[in-house]
N, C-alpha and C positions, 0 to 999 in steps of 0.2 A: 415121533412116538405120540400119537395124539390118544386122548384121553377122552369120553361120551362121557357126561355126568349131567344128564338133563335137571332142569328142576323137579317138583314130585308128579310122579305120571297118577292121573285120576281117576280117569276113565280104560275101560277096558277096550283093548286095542289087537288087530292083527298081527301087525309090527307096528311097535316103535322106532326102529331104527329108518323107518319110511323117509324118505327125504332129508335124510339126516346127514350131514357132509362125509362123514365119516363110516358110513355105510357099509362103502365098498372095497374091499380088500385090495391093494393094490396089485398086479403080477408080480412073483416073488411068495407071498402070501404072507403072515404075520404068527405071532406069539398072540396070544389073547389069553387075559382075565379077567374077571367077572364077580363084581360080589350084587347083591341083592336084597335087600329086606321091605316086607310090609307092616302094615299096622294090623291086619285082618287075618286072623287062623282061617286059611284057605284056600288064599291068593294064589294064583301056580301063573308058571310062563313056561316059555320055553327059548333054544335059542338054538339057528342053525346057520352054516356057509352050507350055498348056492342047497344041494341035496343032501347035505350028510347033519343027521344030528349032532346036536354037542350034549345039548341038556335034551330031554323027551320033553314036549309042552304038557302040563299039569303037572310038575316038579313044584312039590309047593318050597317057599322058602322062610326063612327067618324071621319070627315077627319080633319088633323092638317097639318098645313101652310107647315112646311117641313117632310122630311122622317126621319127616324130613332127617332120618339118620339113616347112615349106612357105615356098619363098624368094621374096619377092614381088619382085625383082628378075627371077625367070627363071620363077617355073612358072606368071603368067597367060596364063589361056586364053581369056579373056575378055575384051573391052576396052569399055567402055560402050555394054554391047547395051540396045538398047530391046526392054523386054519389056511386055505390054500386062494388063491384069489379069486374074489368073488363076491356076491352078496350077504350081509349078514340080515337074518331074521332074528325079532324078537316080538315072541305074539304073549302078552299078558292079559290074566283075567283079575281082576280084583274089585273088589266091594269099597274099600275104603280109599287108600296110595301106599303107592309103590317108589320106593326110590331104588335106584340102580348106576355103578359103575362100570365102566368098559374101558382098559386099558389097552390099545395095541402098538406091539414092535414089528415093525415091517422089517422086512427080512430082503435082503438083496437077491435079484431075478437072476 
């Protein structure tokens, strides 16, 4: 069950999950959740497997008082989506940072 919890993303990005080890959804496919917060009233991402949306890109999210939090009581966005195997996207746009968790259960083929 690996866990994505980069440090704070800065810059605005296509995907983040680009080259990321955990990227790719194994065959089987997984459970996934997701929380998110920024520092900036604005910020939007999005997040998809291979063609199917999960979140729409310019979903704005959470903004928390300083940088480097993400409060798993309030900023999931995510609730045990079933993703099928494949690539995960995550395109953010943000002014200030972003920080984000990505939890997945792979799920037996």
């Amino acid at each position: 069950m690996p866990t994505i919890r980069p440090g704070g993303v800065t810059s605005t990005t296509a995907d983040d999950l680009s080259n990321r080890k955990f990227s790719v959804v194994p065959p089987g496919g997984a459970i996934l959740n997701m929380w998110i917060a920024g520092v900036t009233t604005g910020d939007t991402f999005g997040l998809s497997s291979g063609d199917r949306d999960i979140i729409v890109n310019g979903s704005e999210m959470n903004v928390e008082s300083s940088a480097d939090v993400v409060d798993i009581a309030r900023d999931q966005v995510a609730f045990d989506e079933l993703v099928l195997p494949g690539q995960l996207f995550l395109p953010i746009t943000l002014s200030t940072e972003v920080q984000y968790l990505i939890h997945l259960q792979y799920l037996q083929p």
